[in-house]
C-alpha positions in Angstrom: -120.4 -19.8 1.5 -118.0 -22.7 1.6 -115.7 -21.2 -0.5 -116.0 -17.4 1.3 -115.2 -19.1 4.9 -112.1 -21.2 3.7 -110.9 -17.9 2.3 -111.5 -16.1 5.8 -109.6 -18.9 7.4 -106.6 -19.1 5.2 -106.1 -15.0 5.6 -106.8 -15.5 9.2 -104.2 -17.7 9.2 -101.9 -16.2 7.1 -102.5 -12.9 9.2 -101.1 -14.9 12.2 -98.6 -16.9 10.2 -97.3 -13.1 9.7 -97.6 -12.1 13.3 -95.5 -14.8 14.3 -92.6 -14.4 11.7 -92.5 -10.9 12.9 -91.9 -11.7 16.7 -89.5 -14.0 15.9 -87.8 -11.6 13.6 -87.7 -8.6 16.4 -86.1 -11.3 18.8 -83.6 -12.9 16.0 -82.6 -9.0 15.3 -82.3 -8.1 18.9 -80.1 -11.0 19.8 -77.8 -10.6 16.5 -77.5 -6.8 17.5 -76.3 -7.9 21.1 -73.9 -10.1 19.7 -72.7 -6.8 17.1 -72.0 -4.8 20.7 -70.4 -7.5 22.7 -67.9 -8.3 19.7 -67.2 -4.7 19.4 -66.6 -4.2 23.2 -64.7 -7.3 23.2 -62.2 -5.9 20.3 -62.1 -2.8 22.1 -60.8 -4.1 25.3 -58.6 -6.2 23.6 -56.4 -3.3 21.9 -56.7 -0.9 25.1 -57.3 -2.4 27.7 -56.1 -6.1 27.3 -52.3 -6.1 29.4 -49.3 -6.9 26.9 -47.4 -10.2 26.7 -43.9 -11.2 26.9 -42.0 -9.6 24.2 -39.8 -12.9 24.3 -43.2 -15.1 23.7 -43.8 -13.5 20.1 -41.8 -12.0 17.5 -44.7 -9.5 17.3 -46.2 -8.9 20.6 -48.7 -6.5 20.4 -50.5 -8.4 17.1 -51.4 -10.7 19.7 -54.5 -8.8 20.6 -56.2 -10.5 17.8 -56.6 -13.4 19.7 -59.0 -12.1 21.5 -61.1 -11.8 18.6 -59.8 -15.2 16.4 -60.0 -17.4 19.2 -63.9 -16.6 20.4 -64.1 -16.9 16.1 -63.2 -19.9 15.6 -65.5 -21.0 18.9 -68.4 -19.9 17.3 -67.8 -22.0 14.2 -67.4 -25.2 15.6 -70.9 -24.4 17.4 -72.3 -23.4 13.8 -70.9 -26.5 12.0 -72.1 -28.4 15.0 -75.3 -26.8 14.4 -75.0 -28.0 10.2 -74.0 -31.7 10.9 -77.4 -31.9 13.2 -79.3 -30.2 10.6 -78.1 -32.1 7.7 -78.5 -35.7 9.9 -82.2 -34.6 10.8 -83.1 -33.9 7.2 -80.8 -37.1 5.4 -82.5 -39.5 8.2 -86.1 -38.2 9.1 -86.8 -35.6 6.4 -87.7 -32.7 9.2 -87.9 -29.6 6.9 -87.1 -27.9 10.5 -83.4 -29.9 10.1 -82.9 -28.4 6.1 -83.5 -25.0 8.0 -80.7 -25.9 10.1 -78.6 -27.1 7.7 -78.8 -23.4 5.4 -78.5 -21.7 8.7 -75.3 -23.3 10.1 -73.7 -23.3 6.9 -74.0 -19.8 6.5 -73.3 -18.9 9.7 -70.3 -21.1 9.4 -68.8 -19.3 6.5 -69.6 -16.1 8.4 -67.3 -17.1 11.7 -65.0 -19.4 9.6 -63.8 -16.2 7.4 -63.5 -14.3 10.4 -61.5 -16.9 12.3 -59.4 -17.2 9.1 -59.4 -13.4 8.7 -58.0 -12.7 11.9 -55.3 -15.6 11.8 -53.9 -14.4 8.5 -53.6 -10.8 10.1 -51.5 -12.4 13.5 -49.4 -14.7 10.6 -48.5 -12.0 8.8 -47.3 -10.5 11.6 -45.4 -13.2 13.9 -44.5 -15.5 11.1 -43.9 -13.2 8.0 -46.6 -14.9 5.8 -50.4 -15.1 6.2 -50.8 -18.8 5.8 -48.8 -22.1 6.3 -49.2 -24.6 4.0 -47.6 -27.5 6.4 -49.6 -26.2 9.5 -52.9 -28.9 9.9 -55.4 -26.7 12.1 -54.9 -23.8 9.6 -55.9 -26.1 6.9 -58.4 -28.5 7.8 -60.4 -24.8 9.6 -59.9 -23.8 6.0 -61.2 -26.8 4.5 -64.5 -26.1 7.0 -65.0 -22.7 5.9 -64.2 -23.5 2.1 -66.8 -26.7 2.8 -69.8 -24.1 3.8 -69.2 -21.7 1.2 -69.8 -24.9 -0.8 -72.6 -25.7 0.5 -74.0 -21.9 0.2 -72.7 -21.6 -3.2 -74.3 -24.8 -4.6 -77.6 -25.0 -2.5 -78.1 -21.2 -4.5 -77.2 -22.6 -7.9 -79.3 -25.6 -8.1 -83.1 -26.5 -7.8 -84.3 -27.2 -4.4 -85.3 -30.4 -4.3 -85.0 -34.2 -2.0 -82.1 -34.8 -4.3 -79.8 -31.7 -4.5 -80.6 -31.6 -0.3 -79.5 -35.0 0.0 -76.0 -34.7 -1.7 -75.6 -31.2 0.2 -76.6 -33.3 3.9 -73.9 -35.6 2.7 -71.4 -33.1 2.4 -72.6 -31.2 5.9 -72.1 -35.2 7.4 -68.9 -36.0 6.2 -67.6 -32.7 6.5 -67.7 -32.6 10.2 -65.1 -34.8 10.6 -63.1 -32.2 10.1 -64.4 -30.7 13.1 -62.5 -33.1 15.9 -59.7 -33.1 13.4 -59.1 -29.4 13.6 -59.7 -29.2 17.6 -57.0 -32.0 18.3 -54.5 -30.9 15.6 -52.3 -28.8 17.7 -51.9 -31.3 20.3 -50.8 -33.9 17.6 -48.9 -31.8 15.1 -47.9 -28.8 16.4 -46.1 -27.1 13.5 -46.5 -23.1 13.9 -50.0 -22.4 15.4 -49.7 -21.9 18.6 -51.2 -24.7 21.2 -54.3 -24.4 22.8 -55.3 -21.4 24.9 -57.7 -23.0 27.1 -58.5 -27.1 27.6 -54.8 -27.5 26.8 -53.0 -28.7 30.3 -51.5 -25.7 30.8 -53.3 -23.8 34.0 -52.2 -20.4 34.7 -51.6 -19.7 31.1 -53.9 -16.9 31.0 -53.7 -14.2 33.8 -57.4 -13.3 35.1 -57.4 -10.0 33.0 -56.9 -11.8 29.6 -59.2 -14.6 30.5 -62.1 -12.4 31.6 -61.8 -10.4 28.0 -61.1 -13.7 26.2 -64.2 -14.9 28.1 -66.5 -12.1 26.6 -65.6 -12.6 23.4 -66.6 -16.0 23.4 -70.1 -15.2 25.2 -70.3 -12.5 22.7 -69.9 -14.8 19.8 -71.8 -17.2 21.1 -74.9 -14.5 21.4 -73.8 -13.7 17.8 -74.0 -17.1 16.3 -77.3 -17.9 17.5 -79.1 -14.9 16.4 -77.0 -15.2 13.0 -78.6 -18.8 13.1 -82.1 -17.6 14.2 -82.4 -15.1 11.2 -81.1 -17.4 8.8 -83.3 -20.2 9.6 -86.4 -17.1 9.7 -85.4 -16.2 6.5 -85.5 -20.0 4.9 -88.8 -20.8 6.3 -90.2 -17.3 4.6 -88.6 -18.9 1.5 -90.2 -21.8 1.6 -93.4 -20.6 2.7 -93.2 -18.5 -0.7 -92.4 -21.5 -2.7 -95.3 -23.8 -1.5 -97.5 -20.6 -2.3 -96.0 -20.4 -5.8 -96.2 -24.3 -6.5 -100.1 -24.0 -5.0 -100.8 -21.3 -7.8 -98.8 -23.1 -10.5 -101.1 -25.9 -9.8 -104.3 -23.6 -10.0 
């Protein structure tokens, strides 16, 4: 009787353990898909709808429209690295398997934002400055330092055992590698080489007439939605992993 009634209660549980992963995953999916639209929207506007700049401001006027996309980009990745460097502090200091979850899901989402950021500058280089990346410029490489650090992370969290040990060393990294972070934000106000200076926060009021600012302004709320719902699913999808490898060590043990 014992053993029928624990049996009851674990699928009851497991039944509701289910029921909650698939709200969550409805809510994860319908925030994600907003994000999809606004970004799309966004791009739109930006190539038809977005007014033109100074043809003596740029050697390549019109490639400027991918700001509108690179610039919410790169906003988005300083919120998912953000996002990592809490994770991997809550896991290295207090063990919270909530924080690891964190630390997969801003890493990935990361690398997701960080190649479109980088994506979308190499398109405007190619175009203003004749080559898609500059070696001496220090925002272009310390961003891709951040996006080469989660790919890292991704990369090696995949190809070895988890475990307190491997998740320590990868926490170090997602510590340490947030320096990089006020580094890259700064870097144009101390060593401005080719990329251009900050669009907003830099001094400058006015620089933006209200047209370019109200699409620029989408972009970053519609990055924003995407980055949490990327975030959301990834960290859905790493507790349904782990879920599955507590079952499997349970059996193992059987």
């Amino acid at each position: 009787m014992d053993y029928g009634f624990k049996t009851a209660l674990d699928a009851i549980l497991q039944i509701k353990w289910l029921s909650r992963i698939n709200m969550s995953k409805r809510f994860a999916e319908a925030i994600l898909l907003l994000g999809f639209v606004g970004i799309g929207v966004t791009l739109g506007l930006a190539f038809l709808k977005a007014p033109s700049v100074s043809i003596n401001a740029f050697e390549s006027p019109d490639a400027q429209r991918i700001f509108y996309w690179h610039v919410p980009a790169a906003w988005a990745a300083f919120i998912a690295f953000g996002f990592l460097f809490v994770g991997s502090a809550l896991w290295f200091f207090r063990r919270s398997n909530l924080g690891w979850r964190m630390h997969v899901a801003g890493a990935e989402a990361g690398l997701a934002t960080g190649l479109m950021t980088v994506w979308s500058g190499m398109v405007w280089g190619s175009a203003e400055w004749g080559v898609p990346w500059d070696w001496t410029d220090v925002r272009l490489n310390t961003f891709g330092l951040l996006t080469f650090l989660a790919l890292f992370l991704i990369l090696g969290r995949q190809s070895q055992p988890d475990g307190v040990e491997s998740r320590d060393t990868f926490s170090t990294f997602g510590l340490f590698g947030f320096v990089l972070v006020p580094v890259t934000y700064v870097a144009t106000r101390l060593w401005q080489i080719r990329h251009p200076g900050p669009v907003i926060g830099g001094g400058e009021s006015g620089s933006l007439n209200s047209e370019m600012a109200l699409i620029l302004f989408l972009g970053a709320i519609s990055f924003t939605i995407f980055i949490i719902g990327h975030i959301l699913m990834s960290m859905r999808i790493t507790s349904f992993e782990q879920r599955l490898e507590s079952i499997q060590e349970a059996m193992d043990e059987v």
